[in-house]
C-alpha positions as CSV (number, residue, x, y, z in Angstrom):
1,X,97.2,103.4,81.7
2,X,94.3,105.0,82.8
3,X,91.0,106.2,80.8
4,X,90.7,109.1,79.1
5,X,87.4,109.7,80.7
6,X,89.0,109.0,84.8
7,X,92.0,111.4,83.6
8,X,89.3,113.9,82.3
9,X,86.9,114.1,85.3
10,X,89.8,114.5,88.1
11,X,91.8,116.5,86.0
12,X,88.7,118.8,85.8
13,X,87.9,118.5,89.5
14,X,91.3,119.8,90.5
15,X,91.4,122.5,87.5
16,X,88.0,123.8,89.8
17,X,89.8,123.3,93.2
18,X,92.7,125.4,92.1
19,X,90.8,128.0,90.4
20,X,88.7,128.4,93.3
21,X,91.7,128.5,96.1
22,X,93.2,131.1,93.4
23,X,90.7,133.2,93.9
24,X,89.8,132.8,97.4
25,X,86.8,130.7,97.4
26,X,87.4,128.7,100.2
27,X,83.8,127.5,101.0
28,X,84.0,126.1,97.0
29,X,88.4,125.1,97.5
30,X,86.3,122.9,100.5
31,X,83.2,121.5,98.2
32,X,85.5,121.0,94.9
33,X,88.0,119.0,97.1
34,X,86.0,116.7,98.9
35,X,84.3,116.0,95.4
36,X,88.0,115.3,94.3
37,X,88.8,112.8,96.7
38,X,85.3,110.7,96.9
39,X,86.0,110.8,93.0
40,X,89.0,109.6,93.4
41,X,88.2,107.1,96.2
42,X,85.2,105.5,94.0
43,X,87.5,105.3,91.3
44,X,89.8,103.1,92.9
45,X,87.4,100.9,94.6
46,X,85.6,100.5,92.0
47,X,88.7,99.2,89.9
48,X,88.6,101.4,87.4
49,X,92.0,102.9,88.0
50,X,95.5,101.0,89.2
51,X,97.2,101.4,92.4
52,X,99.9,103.5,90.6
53,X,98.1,105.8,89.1
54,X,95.4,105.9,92.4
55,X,98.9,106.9,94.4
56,X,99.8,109.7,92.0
57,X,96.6,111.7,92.4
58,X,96.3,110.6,96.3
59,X,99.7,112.7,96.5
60,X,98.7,116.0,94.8
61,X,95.2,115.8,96.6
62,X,97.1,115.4,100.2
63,X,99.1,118.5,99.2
64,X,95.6,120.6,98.4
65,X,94.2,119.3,101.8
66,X,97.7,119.9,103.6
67,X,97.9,123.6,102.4
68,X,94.4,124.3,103.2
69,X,94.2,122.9,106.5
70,X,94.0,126.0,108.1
71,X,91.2,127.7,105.6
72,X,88.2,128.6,107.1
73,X,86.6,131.8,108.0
């Protein structure tokens, strides 16, 4: 299972990356996600979170980067 304070952190990180591609923001959508996926990255190599729950946030941070691919000015 993994910490409240992980699930807290990159739950927060994407709340901010959805908020800001909500409202058009993409020069913060860009910032917030690449602090999303070093988060996520350091999390896992640092052992603090298990492959399963590593692969379940990988997924919905591939779909942000997939569908903003093409954002930039």
């Amino acid at each position: 299972m993994l910490k409240r304070k992980i699930k807290l952190d990159l739950d927060g990180k994407m709340n901010e990356l959805k908020i800001n591609l909500e409202n058009n923001y993409k020069d913060l959508a860009h910032d917030a996600l690449k602090e999303l996926q070093t988060a996520l990255e350091n999390y896992k190599e640092s052992g603090e979170m298990k492959e399963k729950d590593y692969m379940k946030y990988k997924q919905k941070v591939d779909s942000y980067a997939m569908r903003m691919m093409n954002y930039h000015h």
